[in-house]
ROGU-980414 format. One line per 8 residues: number of its first residue (from 1); for each residue x, y, z of C-alpha. Coordinates in nm, 2 decimals. Layout:
residues N
NUM = X,Y,Z ~ ...
***
This chain:
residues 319
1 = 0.00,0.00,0.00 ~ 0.12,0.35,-0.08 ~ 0.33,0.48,0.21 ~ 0.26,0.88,0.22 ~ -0.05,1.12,0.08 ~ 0.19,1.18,-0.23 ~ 0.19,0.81,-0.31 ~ -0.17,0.76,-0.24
9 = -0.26,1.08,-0.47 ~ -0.02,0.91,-0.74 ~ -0.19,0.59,-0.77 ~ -0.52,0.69,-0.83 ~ -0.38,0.93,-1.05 ~ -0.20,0.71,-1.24 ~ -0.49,0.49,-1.26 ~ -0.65,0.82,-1.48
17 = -0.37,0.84,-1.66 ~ -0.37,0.46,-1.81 ~ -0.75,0.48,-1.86 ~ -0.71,0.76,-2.08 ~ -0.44,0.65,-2.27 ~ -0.65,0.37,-2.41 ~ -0.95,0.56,-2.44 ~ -0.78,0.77,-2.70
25 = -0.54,0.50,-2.84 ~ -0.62,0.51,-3.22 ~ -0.90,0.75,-3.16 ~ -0.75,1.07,-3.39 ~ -0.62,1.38,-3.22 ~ -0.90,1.65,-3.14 ~ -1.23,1.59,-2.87 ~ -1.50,1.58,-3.16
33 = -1.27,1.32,-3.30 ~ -1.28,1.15,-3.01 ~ -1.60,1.13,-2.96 ~ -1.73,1.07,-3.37 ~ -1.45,0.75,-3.29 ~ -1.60,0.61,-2.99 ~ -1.94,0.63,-3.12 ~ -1.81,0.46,-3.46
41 = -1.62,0.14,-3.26 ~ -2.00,0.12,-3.07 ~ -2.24,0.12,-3.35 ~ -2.19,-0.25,-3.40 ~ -2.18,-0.36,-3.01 ~ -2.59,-0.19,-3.00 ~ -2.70,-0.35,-3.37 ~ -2.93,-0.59,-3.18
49 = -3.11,-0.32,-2.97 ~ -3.44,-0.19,-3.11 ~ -3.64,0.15,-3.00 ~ -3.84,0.05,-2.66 ~ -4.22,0.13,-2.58 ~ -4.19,0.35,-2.30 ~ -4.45,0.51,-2.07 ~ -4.53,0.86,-2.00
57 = -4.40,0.81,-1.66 ~ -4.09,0.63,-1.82 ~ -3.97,0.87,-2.01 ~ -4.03,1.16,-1.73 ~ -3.81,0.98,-1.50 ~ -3.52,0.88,-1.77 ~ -3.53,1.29,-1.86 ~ -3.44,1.31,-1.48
65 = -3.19,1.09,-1.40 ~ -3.03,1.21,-1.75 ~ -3.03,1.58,-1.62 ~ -2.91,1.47,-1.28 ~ -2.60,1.28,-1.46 ~ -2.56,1.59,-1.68 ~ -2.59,1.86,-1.40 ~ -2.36,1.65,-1.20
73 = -2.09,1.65,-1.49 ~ -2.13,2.03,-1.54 ~ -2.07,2.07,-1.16 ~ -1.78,1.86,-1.14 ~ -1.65,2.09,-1.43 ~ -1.66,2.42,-1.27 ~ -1.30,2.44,-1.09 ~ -1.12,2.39,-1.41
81 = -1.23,2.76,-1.44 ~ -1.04,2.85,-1.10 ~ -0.69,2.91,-1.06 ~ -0.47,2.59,-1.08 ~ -0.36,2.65,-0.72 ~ -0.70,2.59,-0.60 ~ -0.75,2.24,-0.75 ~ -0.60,2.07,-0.50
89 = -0.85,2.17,-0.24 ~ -1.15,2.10,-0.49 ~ -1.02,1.78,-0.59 ~ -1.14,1.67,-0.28 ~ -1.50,1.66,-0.42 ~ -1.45,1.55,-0.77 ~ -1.45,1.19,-0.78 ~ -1.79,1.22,-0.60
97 = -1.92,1.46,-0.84 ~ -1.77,1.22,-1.15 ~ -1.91,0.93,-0.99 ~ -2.30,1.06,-0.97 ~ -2.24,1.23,-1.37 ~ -2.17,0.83,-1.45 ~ -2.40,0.67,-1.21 ~ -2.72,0.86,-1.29
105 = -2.67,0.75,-1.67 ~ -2.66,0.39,-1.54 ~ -3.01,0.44,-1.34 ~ -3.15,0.58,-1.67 ~ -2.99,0.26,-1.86 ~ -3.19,0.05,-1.63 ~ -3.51,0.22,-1.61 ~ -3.49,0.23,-2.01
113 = -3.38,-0.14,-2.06 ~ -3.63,-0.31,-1.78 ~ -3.90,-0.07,-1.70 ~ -3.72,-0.04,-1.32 ~ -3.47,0.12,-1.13 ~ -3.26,-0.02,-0.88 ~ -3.25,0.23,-0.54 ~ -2.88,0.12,-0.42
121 = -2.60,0.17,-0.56 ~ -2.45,-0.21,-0.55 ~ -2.69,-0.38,-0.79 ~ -2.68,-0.09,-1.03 ~ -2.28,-0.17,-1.08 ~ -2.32,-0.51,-1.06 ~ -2.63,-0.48,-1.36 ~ -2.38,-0.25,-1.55
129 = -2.08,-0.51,-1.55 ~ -2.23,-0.80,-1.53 ~ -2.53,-0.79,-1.78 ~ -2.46,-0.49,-2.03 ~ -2.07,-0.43,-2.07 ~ -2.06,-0.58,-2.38 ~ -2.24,-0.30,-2.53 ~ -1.97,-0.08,-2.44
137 = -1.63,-0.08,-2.63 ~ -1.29,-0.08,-2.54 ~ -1.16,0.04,-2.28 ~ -1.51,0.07,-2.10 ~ -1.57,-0.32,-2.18 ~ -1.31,-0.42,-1.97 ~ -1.34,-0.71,-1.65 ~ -1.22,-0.84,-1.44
145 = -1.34,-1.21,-1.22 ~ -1.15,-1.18,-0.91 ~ -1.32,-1.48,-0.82 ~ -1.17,-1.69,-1.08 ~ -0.84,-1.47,-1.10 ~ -0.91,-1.37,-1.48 ~ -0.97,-1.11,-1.73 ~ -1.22,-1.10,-2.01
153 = -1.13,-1.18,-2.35 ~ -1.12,-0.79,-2.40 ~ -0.81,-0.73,-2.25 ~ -0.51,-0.87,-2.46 ~ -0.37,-1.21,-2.43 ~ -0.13,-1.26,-2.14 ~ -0.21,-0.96,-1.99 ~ -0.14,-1.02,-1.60
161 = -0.29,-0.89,-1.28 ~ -0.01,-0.86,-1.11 ~ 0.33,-0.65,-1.14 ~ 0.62,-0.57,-1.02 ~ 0.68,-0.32,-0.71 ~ 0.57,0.02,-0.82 ~ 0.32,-0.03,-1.09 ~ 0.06,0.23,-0.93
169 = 0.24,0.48,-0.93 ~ 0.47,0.43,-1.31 ~ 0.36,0.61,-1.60 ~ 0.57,0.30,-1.79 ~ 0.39,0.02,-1.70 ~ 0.16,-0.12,-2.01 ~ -0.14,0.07,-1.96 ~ -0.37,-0.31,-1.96
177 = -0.12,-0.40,-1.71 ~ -0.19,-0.17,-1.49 ~ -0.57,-0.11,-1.51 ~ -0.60,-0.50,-1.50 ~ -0.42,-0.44,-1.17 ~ -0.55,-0.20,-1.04 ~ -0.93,-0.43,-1.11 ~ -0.76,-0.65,-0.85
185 = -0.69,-0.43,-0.59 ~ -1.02,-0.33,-0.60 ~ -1.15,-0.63,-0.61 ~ -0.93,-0.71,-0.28 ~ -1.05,-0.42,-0.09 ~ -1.38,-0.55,-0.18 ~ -1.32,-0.87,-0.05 ~ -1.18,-0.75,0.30
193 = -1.45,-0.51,0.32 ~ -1.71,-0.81,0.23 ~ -1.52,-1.03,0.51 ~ -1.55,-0.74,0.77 ~ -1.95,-0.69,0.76 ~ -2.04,-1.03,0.67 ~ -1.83,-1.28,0.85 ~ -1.53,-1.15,1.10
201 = -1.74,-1.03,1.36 ~ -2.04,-1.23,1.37 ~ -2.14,-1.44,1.66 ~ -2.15,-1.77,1.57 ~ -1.86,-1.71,1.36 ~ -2.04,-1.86,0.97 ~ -1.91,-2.19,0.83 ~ -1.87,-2.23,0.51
209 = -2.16,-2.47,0.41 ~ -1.97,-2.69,0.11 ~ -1.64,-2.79,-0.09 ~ -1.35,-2.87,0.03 ~ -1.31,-2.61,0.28 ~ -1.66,-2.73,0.43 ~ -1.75,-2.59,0.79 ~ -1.44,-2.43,0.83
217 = -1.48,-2.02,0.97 ~ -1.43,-1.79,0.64 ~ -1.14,-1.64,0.58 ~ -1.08,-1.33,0.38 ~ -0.97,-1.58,0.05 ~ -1.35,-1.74,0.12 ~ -1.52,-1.47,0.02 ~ -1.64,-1.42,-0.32
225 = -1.69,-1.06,-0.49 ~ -1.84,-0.91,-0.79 ~ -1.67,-0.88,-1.12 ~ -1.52,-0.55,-1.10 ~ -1.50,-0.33,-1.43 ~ -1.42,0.06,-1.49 ~ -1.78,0.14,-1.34 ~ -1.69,-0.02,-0.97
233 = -1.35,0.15,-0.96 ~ -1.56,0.50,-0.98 ~ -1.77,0.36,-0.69 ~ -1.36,0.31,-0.59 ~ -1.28,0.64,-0.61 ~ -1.61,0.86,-0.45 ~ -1.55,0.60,-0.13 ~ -1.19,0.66,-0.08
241 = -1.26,1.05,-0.19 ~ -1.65,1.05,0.00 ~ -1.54,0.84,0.32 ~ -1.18,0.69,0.35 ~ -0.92,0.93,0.28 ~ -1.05,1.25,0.17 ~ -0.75,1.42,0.36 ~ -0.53,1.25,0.11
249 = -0.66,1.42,-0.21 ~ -0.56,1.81,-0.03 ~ -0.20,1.67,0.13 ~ -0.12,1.47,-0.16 ~ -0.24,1.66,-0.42 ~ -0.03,1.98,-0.34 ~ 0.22,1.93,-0.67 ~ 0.01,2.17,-0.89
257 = 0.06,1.99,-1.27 ~ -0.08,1.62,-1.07 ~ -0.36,1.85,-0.91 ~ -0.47,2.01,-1.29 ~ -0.41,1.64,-1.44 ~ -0.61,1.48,-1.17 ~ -0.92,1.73,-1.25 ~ -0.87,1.73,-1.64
265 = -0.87,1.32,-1.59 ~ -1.16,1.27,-1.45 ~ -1.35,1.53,-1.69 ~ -1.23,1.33,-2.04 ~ -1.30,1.05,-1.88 ~ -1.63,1.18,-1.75 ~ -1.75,1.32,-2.15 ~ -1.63,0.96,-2.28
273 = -1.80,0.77,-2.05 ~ -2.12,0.94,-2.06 ~ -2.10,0.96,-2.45 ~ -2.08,0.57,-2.46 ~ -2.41,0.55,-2.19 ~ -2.62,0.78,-2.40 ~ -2.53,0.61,-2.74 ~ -2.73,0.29,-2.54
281 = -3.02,0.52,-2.44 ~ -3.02,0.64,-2.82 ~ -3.08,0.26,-2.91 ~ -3.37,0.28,-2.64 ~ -3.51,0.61,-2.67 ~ -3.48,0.67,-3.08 ~ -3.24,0.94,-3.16 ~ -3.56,1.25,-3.20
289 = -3.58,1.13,-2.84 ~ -3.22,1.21,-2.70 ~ -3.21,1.52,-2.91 ~ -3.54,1.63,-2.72 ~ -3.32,1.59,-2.41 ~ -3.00,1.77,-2.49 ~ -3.17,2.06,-2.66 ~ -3.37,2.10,-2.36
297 = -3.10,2.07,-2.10 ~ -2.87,2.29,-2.34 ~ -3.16,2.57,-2.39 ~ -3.21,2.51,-1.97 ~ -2.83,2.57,-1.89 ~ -2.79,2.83,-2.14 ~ -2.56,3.12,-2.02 ~ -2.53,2.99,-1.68
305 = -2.36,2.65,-1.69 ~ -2.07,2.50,-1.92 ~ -2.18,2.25,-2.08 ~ -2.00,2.21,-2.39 ~ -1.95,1.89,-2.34 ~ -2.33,1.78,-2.34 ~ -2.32,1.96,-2.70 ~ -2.05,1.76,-2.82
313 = -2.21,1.45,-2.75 ~ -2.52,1.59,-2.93 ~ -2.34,1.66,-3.23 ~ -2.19,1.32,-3.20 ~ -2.48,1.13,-3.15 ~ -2.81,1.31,-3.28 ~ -2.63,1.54,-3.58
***
């Protein structure tokens, strides 16, 4: 485990760093480049999805959940507009701002694609990587089993899931390499954490009811987790950010260029990963639908919000 605030800071930076160097590798050079590339690598994953019937009190709820995940992004925008200095005190708030402009699109998702919506946070990420992630490209397709100690077919072969001393906080190492790592630590913390509530202190101490290891006490290796994929490390992030080690962020964040990167991180990969949600909605809702919902969000916010990136995504996806 990192050893000082610094080192902390770095690996979930670094973490940033890797998932945006795939999620423009081969992707052209400016944003609406970007974007036009993303949607193009996607339009084959959604062929199979068709226009849903949706009620009046369907599509009322969708447009809120859609304007929640869009308001959320613009807020989580605003101190790239204050002096760089600052950003290390407001980084303290952005990966819980990020996470709610990603999670909202996922309630929407849900709500479009079963008619329901899921009022904790756990099942929504599970639904997201367990059931749709292969309508999302690379690197957003990306999972790991923890359980079974293997990676999806997405990464590339031989990638591992563990490295060598240092990984979390090196620019050099492969970028797979070190997301597929960093999937495992996550999926390790989750484990522990699983271990704490559900079996270390409990009185009787549970047994595990079958296979080899049959009525012995659980252990921490005993416990199964979900699959985790780009979506849970979010959830990752707003915890340590939300409830862990919020301190961290300000006392490691003071080197100004990491503070900047850290913020400018999180909004690419905030316009990126909503673009790739609302292409699925767009499958779901018809594209006269979506464009309903940004012009009327974009006419809403109109000289008071920065939104620019909603209106990329519109041009992207509802020209």
């Amino acid at each position: 485990m990192p050893s000082s605030p610094a080192s902390e800071f770095q690996s979930y930076l670094f973490f940033l760093y890797h998932f945006r160097q795939l999620i423009w590798r081969g992707r052209g050079d400016t944003k609406p480049e970007l974007l036009q590339q993303i949607a193009a690598s996607q339009v084959p994953l959604l062929a199979n999805i068709t226009v849903r019937a949706l009620t009046g009190q369907d599509r009322a709820a969708i447009r809120k959940y859609v304007f929640t995940a869009w308001n959320s992004e613009a807020v989580a925008r605003l101190p790239a507009g204050f002096d760089p200095e600052v950003l290390q005190f407001t980084n303290q708030w952005k990966p819980v701002q990020a996470y709610y402009a990603i999670y909202f699109h996922l309630v929407a998702l849900h709500l479009a694609i079963n008619g329901t919506v899921s009022k904790n946070h756990a099942p929504t990420l599970r639904y997201a990587t367990s059931t749709i992630l292969s309508w999302f490209p690379q690197p957003w397709c990306l999972r790991l089993d923890y359980n079974t100690k293997t990676l999806n077919n997405e990464f590339p072969a031989g990638t591992p899931i563990t490295a060598p001393s240092g990984w979390n906080v090196s620019r050099e190492t492969p970028s797979y390499t070190h997301v597929a790592c960093f999937f495992r630590s996550t999926a390790q913390r989750n484990q522990y954490e699983a271990w704490l509530d559900n079996y270390k202190n409990k009185k009787p101490k549970p047994r595990i009811p079958s296979g080899p290891r049959a009525g012995k006490i659980y252990t921490i290796a005993d416990v199964k987790v979900d699959p985790v994929s780009i979506f849970n490390v979010l959830w990752r992030f707003r915890r340590w950010a939300n409830y862990l080690e919020a301190d961290t962020i300000i006392e490691g964040g003071d080197y100004v260029p990491h503070a900047v990167e850290f913020d400018k991180s999180f909004n690419e990969i905030n316009e990126t990963t909503a673009l790739v949600c609302e292409h699925i909605l767009r499958s779901y809702l018809g594209i006269d639908r979506l464009r309903e919902l940004y012009q009327e969000y974009l006419h809403l916010t109109s000289g008071h919000l920065d939104c620019e990136p909603v209106e990329r995504r519109r041009v992207a996806l509802c020209p």
